[in-house]
N, C-alpha and C positions, 0 to 999 in steps of 0.2 A: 586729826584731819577735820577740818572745816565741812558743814553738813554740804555746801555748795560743789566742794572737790570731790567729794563721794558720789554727787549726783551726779557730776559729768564723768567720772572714769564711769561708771553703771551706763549712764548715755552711748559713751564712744563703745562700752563691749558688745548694748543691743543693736549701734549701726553696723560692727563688726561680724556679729553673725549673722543678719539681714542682708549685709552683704555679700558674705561666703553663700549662704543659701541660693541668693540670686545669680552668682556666674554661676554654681553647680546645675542649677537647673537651667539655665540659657545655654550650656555649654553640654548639656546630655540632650537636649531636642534640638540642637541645632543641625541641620541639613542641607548639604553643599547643595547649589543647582550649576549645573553644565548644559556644555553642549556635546553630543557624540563626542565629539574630538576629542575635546578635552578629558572625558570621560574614559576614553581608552587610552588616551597616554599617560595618566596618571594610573592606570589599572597595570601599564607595562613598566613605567617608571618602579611603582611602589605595590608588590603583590600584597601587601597587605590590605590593601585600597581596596582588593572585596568585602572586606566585611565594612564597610563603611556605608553606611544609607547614602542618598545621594535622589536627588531631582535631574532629571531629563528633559529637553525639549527636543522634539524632531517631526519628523512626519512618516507617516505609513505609506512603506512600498506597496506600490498598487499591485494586486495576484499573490500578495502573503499571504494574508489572514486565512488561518484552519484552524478548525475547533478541533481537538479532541473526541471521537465518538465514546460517549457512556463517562463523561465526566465534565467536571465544568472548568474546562481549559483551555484559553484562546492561545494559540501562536502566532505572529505576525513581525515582521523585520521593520526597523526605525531607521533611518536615515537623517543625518546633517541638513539642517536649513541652508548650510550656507557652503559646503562641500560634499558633492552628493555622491563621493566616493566611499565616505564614510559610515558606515552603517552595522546595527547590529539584531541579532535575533532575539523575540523577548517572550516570557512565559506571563502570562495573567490571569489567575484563578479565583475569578467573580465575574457575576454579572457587568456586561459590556452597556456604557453609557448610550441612549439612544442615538446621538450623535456622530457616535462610531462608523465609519466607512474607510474605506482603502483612501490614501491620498489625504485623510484628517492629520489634522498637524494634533500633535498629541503631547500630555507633559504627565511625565512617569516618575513616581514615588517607588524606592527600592532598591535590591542592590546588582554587582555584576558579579556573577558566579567567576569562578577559576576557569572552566569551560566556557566562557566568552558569551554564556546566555544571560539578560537583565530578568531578574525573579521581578517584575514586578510587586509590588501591596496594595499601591493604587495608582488608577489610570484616569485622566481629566482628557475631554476634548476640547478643542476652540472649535469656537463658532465661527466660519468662515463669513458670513454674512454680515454687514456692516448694523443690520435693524436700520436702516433708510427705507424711508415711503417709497415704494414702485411710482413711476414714473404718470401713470394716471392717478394718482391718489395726491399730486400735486396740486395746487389751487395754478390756475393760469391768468 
């Protein structure tokens, strides 16, 4: 075998597990994002779908939010951006982003229990404010 043909089979074996490494790790961190909806009918569809990590967007039903007294546990119900019949209750055990209020639209890292509760691991706010100049801070 020619020194040249030994280089490239040695070549093609290090692309080869360069690239087995590379889907293994894109494909163990990878993490669906939904919406409510879809979120429960893939949970009713397919019961194994709870143990599945998963991204949320929705918004906080306004008169949810209750902490837990004597531990650090927030509960509060999320709702569909775009169907507001849909909605579900979620557990979050950490500190709440400043931003937090009833009515924040919010996007949830975590999964959905068999008992229909989202275990939250991490909780993001949007900022509802565009950051635009107030109306006097305008040059006229």
């Amino acid at each position: 075998m020619k020194k040249h043909s030994r280089f490239m089979v040695g070549l093609v074996g290090v692309a080869a597990i360069v690239s087995y490494l590379m889907w293994t790790g894109v494909s163990e961190t990878m993490v669906y994002f939904l919406t409510p909806t879809e979120l429960l009918e893939r949970a009713a569809a397919d019961p194994s779908f709870h143990e599945v990590g998963v991204k949320v967007s929705g918004q906080v039903v306004p008169g949810t939010y209750a902490r837990v007294a004597g531990e650090l546990l927030h509960t509060f119900t999320v709702r569909d951006l775009e169907d507001e019949a849909v909605e579900f209750q979620v557990e979050f055990r950490d500190a709440l982003p400043d931003t937090f209020t009833d009515e924040v639209e919010v996007v949830l890292e975590g999964r959905l229990r068999a008992d229909g509760v989202f275990e939250a691991a991490t909780l993001l706010t949007k900022c509802g404010s565009r950051y635009e100049a107030s109306p006097e801070d305008l040059p006229r």
